[in-house]
KOLVEX-213435 format. One record per residue: x, y, z of N, C-alpha, C in turn; residue number from 0. Coordinates in steps of 0.001 Angstrom, whole numbers, plus 524288, in hexadecimal, padded with zeros to 5 digits. Example, Ala and Ser with C-alpha at 12.3 -4.5 7.8 and 13.67 -1.06 7.14 Angstrom:
BEGIN
    nu    nv    nw   cau   cav   caw    cu    cv    cw num
 83386 7E9C6 81E78 8300C 7EE6C 81E78 83390 7F31C 81E78   0
 83232 7F736 81BA8 83566 7FBDC 81BE4 83264 8001E 81EBE   1
END
This chain:
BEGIN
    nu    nv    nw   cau   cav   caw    cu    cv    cw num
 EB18C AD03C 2F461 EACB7 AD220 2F205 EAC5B AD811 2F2AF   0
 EA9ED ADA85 2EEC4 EA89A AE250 2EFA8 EA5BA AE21C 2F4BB   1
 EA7D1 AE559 2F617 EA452 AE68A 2FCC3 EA04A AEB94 2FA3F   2
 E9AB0 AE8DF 2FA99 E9702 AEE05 2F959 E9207 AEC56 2FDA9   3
 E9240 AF297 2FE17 E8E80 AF44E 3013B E8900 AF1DE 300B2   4
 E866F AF0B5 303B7 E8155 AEF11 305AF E7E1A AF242 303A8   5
 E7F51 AF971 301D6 E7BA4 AFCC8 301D8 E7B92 AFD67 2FABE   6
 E801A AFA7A 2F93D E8211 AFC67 2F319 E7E3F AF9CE 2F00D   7
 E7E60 AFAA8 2EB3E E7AD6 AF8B7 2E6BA E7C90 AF851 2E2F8   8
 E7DED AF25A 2E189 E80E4 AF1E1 2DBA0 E7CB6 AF157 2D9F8   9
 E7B37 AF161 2D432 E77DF AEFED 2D178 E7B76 AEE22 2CB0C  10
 E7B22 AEA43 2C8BA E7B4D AE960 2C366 E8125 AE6BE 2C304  11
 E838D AE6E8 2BE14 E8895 AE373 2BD85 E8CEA AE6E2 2C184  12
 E8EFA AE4F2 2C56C E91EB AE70A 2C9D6 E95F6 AE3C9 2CA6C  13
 E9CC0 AE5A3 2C84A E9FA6 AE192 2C7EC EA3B8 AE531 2CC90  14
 EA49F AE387 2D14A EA853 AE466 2D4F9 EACBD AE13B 2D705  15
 EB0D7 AE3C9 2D6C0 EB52C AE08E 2D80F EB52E ADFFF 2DF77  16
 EB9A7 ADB65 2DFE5 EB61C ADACB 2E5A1 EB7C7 ADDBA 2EA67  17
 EBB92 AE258 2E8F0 EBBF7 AE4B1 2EDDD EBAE4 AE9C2 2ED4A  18
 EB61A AEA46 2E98F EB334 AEE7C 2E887 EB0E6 AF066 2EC82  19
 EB03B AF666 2EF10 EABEE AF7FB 2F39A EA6CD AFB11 2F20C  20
 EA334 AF91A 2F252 E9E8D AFC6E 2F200 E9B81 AFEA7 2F61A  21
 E9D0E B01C4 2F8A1 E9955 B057C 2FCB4 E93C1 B05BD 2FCC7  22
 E925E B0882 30195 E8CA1 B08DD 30276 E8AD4 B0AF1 2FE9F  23
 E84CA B0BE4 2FD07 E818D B0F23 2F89D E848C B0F96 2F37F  24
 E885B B0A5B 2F1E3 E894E B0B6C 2ECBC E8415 B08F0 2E905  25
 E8558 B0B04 2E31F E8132 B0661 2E10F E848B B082C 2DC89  26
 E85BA B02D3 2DA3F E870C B0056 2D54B E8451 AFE66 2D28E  27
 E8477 AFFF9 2CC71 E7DCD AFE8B 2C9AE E8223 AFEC4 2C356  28
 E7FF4 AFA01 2C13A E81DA AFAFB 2BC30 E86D9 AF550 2BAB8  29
 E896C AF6B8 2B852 E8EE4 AF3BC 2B780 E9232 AF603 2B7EA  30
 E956F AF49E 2BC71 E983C AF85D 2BE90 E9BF9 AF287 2C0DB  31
 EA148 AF47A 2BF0D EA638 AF02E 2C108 EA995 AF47B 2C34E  32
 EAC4B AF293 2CA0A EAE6F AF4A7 2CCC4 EB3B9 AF224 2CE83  33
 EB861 AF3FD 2CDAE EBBC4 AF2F0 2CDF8 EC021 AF107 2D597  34
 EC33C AEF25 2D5A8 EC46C AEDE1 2DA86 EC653 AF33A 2DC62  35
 EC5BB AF1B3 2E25B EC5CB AF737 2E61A EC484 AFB19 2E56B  36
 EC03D AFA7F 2E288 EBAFE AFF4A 2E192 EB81F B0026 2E836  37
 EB7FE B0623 2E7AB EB428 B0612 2ED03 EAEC2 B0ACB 2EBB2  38
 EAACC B084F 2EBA7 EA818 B0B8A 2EBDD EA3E4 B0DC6 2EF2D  39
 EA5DF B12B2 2F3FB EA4EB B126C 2F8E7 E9F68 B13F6 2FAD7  40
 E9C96 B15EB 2F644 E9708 B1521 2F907 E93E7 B19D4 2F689  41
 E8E05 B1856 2F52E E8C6E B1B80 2F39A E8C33 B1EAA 2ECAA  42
 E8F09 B1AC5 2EA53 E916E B1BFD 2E5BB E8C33 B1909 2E1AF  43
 E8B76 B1A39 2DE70 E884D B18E7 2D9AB E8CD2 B18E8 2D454  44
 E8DA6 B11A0 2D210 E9016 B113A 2CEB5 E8C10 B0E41 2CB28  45
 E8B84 B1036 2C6BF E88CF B0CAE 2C34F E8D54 B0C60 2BCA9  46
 E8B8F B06AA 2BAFB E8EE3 B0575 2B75C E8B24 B05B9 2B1B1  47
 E8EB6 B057C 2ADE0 E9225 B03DF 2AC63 E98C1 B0560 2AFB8  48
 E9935 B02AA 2B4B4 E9E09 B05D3 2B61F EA269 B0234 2B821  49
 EA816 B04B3 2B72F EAC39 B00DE 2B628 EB081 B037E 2BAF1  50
 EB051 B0227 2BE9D EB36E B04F3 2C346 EB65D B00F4 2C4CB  51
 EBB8F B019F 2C4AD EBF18 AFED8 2C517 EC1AE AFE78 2CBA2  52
 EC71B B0029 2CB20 EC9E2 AFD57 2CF89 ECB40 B0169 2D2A9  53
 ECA1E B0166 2DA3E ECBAD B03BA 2DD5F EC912 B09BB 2DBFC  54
 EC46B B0B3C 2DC0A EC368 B0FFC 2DAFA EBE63 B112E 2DF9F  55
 EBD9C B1543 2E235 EB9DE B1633 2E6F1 EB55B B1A23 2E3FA  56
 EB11B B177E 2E4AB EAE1B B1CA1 2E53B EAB4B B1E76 2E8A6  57
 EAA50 B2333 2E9F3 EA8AE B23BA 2EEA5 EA273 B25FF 2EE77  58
 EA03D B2712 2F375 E999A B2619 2F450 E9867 B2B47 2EEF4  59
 E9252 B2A7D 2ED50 E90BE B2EA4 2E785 E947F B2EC1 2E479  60
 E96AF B2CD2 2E38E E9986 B2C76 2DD70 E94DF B28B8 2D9A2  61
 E9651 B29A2 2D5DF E903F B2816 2D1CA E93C4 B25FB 2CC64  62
 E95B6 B21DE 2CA8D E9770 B2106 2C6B1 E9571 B1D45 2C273  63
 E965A B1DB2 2BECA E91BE B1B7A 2BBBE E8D78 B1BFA 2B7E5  64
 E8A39 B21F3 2B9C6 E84D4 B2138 2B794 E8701 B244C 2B29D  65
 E81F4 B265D 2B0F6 E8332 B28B1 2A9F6 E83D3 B2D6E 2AC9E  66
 E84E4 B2E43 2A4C0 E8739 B343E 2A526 E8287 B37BA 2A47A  67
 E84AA B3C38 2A6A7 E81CE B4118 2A519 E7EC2 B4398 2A03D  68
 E7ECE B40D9 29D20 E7B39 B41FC 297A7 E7A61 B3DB6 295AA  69
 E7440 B440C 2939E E6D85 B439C 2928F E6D6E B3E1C 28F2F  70
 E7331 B3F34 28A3E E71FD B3AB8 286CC E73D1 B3579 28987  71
 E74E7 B34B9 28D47 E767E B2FB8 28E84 E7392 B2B9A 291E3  72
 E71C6 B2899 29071 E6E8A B2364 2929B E6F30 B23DD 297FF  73
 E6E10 B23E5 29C87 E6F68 B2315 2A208 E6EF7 B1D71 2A3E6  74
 E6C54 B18FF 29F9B E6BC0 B13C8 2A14F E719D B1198 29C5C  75
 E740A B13A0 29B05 E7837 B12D8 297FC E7E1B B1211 29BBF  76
 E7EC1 B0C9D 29C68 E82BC B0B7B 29E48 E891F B0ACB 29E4F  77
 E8819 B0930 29884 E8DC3 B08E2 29677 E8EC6 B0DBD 29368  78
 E9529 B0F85 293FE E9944 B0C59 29488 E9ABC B0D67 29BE2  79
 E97EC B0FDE 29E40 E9951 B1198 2A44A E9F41 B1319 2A4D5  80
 EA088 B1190 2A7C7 EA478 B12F9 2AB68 EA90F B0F7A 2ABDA  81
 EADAC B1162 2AAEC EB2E1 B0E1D 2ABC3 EB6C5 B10AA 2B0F9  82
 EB7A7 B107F 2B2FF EBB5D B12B0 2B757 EBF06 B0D92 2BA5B  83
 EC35B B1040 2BA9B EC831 B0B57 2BCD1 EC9A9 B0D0A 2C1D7  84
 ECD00 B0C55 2C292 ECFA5 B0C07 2C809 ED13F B123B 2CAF4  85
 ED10A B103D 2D19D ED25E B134A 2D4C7 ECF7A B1A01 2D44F  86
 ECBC0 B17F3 2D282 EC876 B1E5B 2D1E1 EC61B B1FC4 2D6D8  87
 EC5AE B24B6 2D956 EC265 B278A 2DDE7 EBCEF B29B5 2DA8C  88
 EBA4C B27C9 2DD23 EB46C B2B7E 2DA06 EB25C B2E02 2DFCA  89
 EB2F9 B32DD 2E2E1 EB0C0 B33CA 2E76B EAB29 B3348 2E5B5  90
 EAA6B B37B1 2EAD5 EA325 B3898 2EB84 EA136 B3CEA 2E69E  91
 E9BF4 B3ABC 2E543 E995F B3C7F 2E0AF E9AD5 B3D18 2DAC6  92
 EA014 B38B5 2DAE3 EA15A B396F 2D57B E9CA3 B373C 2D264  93
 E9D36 B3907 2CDA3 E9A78 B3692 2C995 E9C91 B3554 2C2D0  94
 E9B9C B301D 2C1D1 E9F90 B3025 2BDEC E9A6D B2C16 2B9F7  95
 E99CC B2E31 2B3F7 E95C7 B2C67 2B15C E973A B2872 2AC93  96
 E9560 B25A6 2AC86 E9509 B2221 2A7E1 E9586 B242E 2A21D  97
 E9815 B2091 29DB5 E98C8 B231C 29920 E949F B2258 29671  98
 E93A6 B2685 29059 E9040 B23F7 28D13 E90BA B2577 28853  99
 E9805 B223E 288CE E994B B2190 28316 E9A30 B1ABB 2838A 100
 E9EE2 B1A90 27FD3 E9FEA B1432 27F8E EA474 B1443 28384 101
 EA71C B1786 2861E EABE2 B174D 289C9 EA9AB B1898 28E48 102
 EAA75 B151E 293D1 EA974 B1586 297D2 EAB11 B1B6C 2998D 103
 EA753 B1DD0 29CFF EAA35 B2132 2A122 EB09A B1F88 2A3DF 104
 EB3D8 B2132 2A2E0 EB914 B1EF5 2A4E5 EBA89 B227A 2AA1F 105
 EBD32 B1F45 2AD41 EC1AB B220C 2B237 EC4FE B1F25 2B2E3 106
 EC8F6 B2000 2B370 ECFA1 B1DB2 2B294 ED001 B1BA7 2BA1E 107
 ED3B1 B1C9F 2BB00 ED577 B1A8A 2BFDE ED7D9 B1EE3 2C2A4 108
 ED894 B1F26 2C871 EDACF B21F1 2CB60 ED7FC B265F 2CC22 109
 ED2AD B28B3 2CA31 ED192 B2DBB 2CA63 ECD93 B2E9E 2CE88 110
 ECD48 B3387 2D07E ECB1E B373D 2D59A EC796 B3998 2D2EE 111
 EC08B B3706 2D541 EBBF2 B3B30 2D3F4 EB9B0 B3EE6 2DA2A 112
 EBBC7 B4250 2D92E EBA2F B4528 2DF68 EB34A B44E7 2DEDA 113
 EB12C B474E 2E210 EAC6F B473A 2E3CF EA966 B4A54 2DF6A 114
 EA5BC B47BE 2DDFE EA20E B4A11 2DB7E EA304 B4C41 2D5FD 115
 EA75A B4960 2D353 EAA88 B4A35 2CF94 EA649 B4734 2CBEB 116
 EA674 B47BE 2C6B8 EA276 B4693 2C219 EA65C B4514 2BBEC 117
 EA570 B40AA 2BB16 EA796 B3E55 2B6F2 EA2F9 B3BDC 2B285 118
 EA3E0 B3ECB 2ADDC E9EDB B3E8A 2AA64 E9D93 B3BD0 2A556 119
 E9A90 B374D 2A4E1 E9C86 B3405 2A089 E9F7B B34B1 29D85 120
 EA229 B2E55 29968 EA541 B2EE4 29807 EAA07 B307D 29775 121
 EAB88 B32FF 29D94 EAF9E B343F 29ED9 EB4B3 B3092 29DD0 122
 EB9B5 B331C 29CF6 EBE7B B30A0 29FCE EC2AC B3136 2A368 123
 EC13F B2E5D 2A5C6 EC61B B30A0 2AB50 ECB2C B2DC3 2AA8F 124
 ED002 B2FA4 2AB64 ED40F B2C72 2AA58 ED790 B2B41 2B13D 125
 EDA9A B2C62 2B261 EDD5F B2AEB 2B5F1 EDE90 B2F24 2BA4C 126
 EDF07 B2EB7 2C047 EE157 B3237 2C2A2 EDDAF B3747 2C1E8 127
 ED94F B3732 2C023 ED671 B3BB7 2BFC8 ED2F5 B3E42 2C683 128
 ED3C5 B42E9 2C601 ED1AF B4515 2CAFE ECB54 B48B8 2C9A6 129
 EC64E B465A 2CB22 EC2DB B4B31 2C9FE EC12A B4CFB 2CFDC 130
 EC2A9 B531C 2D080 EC065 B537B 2D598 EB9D3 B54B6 2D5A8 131
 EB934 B55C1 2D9EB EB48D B5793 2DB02 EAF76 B5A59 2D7F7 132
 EAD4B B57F5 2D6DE EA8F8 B59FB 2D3B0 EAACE B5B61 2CD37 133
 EB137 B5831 2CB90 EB0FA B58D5 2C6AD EAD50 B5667 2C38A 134
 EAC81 B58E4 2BE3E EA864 B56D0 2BD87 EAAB2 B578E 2B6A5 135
 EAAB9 B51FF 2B4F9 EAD22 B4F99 2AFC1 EA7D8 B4D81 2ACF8 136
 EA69C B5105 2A705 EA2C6 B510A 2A422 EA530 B4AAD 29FEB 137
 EA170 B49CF 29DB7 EA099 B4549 29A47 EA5B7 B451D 295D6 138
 EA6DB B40F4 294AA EAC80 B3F1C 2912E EAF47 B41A7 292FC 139
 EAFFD B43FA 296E7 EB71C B45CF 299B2 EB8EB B40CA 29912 140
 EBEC1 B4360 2974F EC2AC B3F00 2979F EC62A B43E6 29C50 141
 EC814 B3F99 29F4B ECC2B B4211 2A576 ED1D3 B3D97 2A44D 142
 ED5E9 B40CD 2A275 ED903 B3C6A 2A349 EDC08 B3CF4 2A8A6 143
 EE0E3 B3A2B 2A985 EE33F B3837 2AC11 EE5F7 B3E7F 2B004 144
 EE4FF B3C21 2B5D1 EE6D3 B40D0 2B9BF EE468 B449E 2B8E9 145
 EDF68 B4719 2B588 EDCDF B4AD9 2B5ED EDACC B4EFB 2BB7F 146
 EDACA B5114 2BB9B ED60F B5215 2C1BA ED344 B5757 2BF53 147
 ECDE5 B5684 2C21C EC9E2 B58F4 2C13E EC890 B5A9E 2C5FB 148
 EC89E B6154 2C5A6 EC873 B642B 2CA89 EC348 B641A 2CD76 149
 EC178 B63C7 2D1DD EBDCC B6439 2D47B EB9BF B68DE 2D122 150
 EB4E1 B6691 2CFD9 EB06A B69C4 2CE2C EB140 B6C57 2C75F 151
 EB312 B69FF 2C69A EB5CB B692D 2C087 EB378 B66F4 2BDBE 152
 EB351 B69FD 2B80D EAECA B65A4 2B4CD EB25E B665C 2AD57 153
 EB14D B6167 2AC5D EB3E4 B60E5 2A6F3 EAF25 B5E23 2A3AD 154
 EAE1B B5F95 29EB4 EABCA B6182 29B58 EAACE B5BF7 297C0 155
 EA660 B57C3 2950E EA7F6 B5493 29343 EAC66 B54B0 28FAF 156
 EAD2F B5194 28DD1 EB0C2 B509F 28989 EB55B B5173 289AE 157
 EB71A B54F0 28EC5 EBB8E B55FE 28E9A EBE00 B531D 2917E 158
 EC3CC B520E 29003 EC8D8 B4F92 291E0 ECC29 B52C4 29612 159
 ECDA2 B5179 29A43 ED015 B52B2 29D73 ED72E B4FAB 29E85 160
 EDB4D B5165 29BAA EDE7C B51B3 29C2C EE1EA B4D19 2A04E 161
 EE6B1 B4A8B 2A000 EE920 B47F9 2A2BF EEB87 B4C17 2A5A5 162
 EEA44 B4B70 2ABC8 EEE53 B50FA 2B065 EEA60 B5438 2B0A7 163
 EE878 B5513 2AD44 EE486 B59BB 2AD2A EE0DC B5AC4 2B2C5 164
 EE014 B60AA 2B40D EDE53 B60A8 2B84E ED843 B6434 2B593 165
 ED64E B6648 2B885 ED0D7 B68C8 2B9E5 ECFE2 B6AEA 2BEA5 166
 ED084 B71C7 2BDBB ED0F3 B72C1 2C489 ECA4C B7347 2C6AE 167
 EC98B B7277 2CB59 EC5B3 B72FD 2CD74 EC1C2 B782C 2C9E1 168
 EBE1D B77C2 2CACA EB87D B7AC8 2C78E EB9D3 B7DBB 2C2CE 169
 EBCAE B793C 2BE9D EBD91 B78ED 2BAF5 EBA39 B76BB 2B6D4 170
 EB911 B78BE 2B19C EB6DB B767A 2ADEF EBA6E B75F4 2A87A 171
 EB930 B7009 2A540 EBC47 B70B0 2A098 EB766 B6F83 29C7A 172
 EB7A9 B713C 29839 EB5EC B708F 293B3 EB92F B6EBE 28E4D 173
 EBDD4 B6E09 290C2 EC10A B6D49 28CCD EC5DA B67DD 28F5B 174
 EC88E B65FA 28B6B ECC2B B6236 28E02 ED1BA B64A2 29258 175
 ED28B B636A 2948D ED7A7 B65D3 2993A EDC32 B6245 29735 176
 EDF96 B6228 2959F EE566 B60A3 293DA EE70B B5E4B 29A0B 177
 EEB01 B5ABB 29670 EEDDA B56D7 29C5A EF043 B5CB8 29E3D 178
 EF081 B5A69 2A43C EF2E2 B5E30 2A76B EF132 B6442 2A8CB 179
 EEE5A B6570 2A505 EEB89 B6A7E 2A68F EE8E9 B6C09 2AAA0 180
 EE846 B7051 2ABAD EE3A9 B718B 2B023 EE0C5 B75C0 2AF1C 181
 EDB11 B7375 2AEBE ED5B7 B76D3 2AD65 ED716 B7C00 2B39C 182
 ED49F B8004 2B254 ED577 B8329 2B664 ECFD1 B8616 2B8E1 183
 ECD1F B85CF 2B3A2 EC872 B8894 2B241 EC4DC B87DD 2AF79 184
 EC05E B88D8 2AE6C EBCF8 B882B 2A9B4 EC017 B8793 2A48E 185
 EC344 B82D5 2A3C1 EC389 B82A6 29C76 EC9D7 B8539 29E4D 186
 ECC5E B86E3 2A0AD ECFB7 B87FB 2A1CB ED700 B84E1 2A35C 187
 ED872 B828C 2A084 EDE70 B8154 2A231 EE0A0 B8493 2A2BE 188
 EE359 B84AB 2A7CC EE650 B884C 2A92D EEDA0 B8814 2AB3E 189
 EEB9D B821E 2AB79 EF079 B7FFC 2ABDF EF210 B79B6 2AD49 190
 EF741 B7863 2AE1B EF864 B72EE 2ADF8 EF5E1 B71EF 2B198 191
 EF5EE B6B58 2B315 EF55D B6897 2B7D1 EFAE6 B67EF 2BA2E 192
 EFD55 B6BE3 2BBC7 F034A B69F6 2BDD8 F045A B6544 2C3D4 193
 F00A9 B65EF 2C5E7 EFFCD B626A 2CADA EFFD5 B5E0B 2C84A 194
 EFB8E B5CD4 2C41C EF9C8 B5859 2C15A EFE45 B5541 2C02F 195
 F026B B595B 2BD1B F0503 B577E 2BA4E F098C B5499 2BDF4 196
 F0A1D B5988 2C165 F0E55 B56A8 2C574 F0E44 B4F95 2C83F 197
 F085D B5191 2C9DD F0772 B4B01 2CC9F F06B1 B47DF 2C938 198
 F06B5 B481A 2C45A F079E B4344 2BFCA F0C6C B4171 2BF82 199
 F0FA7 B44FA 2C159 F1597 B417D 2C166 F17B2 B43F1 2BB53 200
 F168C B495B 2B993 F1755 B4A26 2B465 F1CF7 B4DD3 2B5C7 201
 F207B B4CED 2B31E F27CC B4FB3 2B347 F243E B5532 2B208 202
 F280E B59BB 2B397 F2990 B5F7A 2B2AE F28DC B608C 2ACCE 203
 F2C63 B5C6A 2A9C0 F2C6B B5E10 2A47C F267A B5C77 2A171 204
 F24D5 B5A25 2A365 F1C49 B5772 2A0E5 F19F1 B5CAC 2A24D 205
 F197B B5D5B 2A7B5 F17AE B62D0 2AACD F18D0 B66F8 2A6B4 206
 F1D61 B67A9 2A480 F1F49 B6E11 2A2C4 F1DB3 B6D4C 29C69 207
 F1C52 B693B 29BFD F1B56 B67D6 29572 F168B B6949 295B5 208
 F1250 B66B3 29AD5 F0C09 B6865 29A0C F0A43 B6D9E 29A22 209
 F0E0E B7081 29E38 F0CE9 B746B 2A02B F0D23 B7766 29A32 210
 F111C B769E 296FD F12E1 B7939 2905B F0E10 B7B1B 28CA0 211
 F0C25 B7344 28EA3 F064D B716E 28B14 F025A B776F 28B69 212
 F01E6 B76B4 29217 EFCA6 B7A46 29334 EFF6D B7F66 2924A 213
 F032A B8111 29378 F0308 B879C 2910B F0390 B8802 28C8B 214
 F059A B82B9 2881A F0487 B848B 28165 EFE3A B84E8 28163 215
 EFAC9 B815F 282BA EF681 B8156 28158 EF243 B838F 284BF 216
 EF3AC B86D2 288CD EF115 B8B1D 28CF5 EF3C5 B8FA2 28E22 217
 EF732 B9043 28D21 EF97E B9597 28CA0 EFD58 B9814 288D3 218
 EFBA9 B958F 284C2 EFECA B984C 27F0C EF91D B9C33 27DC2 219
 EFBA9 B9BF4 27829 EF78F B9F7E 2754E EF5C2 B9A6B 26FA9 220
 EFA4C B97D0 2719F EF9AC B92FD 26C92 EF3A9 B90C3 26B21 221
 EF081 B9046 266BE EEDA9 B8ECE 2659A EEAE2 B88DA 266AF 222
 EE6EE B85C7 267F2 EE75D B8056 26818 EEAC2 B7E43 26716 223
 EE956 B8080 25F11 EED44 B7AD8 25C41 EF2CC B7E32 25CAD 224
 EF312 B7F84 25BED EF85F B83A9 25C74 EFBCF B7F12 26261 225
 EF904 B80DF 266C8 EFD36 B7BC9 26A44 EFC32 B75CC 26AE2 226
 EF8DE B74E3 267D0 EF8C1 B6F6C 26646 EFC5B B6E12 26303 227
 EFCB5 B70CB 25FC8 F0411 B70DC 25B8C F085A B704F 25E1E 228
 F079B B734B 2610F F0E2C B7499 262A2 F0CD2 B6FED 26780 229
 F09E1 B6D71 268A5 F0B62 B684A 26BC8 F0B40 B6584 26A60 230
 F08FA B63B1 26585 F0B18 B5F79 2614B F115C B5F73 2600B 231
 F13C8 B63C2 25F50 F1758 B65AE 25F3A F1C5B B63A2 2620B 232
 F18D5 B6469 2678B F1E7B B6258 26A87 F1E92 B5BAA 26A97 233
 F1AD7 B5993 26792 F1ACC B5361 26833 F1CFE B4F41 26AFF 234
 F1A07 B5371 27197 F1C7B B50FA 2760C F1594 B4C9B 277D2 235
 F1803 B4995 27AD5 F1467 B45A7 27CE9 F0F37 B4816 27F75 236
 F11F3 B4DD0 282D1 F0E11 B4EA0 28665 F0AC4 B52F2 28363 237
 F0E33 B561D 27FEF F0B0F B5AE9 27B2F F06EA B5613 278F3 238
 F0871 B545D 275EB F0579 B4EDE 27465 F0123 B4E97 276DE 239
 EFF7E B4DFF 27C31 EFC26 B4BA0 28098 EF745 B5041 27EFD 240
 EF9E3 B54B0 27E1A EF6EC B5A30 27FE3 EF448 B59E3 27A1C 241
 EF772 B5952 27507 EF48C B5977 27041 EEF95 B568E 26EEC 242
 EF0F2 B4FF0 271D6 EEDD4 B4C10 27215 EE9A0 B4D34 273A4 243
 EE8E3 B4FC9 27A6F EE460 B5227 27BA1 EE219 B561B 27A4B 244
 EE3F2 B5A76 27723 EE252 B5E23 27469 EDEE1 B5D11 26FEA 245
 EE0A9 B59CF 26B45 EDEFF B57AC 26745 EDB7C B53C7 267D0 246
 ED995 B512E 26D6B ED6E5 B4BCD 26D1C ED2DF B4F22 27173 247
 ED210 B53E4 272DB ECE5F B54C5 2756B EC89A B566E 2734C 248
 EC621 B5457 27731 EBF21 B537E 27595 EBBF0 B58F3 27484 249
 EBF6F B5BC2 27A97 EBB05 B61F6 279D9 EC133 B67B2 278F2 250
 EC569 B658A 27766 EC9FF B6989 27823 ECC25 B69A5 27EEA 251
 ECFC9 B6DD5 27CED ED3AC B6DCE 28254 ED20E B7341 284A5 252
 ED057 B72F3 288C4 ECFF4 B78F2 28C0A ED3FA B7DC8 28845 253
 ED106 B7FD0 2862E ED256 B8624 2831A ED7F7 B8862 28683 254
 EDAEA B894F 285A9 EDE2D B8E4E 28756 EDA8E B94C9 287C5 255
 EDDFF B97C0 28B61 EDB41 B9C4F 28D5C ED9B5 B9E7F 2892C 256
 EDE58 B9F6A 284D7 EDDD7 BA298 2807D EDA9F BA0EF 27E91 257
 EDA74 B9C70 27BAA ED5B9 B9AD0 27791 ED0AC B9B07 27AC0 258
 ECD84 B9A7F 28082 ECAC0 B9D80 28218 EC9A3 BA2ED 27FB4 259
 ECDC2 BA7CA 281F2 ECDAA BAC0A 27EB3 ECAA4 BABF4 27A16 260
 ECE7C BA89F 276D1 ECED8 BAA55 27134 EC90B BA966 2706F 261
 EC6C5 BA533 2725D EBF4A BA42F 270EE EBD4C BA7DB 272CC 262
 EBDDE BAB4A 276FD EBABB BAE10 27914 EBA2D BB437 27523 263
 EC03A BB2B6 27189 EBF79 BB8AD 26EF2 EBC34 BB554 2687D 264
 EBB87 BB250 26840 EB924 BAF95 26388 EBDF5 BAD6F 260D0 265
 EC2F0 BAE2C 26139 EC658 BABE6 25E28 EC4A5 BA5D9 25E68 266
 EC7DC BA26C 258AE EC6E1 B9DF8 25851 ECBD6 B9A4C 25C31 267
 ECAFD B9735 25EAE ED15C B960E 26212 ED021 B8DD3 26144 268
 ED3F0 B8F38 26063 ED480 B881F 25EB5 ED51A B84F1 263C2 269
 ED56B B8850 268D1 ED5E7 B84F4 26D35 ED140 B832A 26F35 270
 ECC59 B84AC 26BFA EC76C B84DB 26D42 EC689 B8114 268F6 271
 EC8F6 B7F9D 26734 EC3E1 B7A59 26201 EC7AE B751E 265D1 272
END
């Protein structure tokens, strides 16, 4: 049977598997199904629509569940909530909000929410993702796979965050970050994730191909579409990867230095539409 605390408070449809832990001062409210070797150590407020799967801890003030942050959205509006799978860390004071479209809030498996880290409806989290400390992820982010998000870091709705892709500490994006990249600054790529890339288990020759990617399209003079061509061009798998996310993005790809420039003198720069 779930071993729960004397002090806890389920309230409403509460489906627990049986070697579930619920700690002191939790309270569970809503429809909320919890997966085996879930621990949730105390103090935590989960309300459902929520779908927490297998072997994942959360620890005391973490808050998962309630609605999101906007005016237009119902706060007694339950569905579609929350989907999250396996082996996830949520430390102290995370907070992670309910959707309010027709697709659940998603989180993949394996991923690290440091303390006081903020995940904002409709989000998607994919795999192996790291947010440190007080990152703080605005509404429809999509985060794919091995991402990390630097301590006190904040990304922008709508935008997509890159497979490898990093985010250095008191960093902001407004724009999408490419696999493997690394935000450096305000709106700023400055360079690969080479660590990233290494502990993925990726060969010398993937490494020297990405590294190609980011200086055609951060340190040429080449135009947007101008190196979107010439990586169609090489009609390699991984050029491919980079076009895909270029062309399928929601708010664009973080500007190059130049095309910065070029807006600031009024020129028209195509790296900006």
């Amino acid at each position: 049977m779930p071993q729960i605390h004397s002090t806890a408070i389920l309230e409403g449809d509460i489906s627990l598997a049986d070697d579930v832990v619920i700690g002191p001062h939790c309270v569970l409210q809503g429809e909320i199904t919890i997966g085996t070797g879930t621990t949730i150590i105390g103090n935590a407020y989960l309300t459902g629509k929520l779908v927490l799967g297998e072997r994942n801890t959360v620890y005391p003030f973490a808050c998962i569940g309630f609605a999101s942050q906007d005016i237009n959205y119902p706060p007694d509006q339950y569905e579609p909530g929350i989907v999250i799978g396996d082996d996830n860390t949520f430390r102290e004071g995370v907070t992670v909000h309910r959707a309010t479209q027709d697709v659940p809030s998603t989180i993949g498996n394996s991923n690290f929410f440091m303390t006081t880290s903020h995940v904002g409806h409709d989000c998607q989290v994919g795999n192996h993702v790291t947010l440190v400390t007080d990152a703080a992820i605005g509404g429809h982010v999509h985060i794919q796979d091995k991402a990390l998000i630097g301590g006190a870091s904040s990304v922008h709705q709508f935008v997509t965050i890159g497979k490898g892709a990093m985010l250095a500490g008191n960093t902001i994006t407004t724009y999408d970050v490419l696999p493997y990249f690394l935000l450096t600054g305000y709106n700023i790529v400055g360079s690969v994730n080479i660590v990233g890339m290494r502990r993925s288990g990726m060969d010398s020759k993937e490494i020297t191909q990405r590294k190609d990617i980011f200086k055609l399209l951060y340190r040429s003079d080449h135009s947007h579409n101008a190196a979107i061509e010439l990586l169609k061009k090489q009609n390699d798998p991984i050029a491919l990867e980079y076009v895909e996310a270029i062309e399928s993005s929601r708010r664009g790809i973080v500007p190059p230095a130049h095309a910065k420039r070029n807006a600031r003198r009024g020129t028209s720069v195509e790296a900006q539409t």
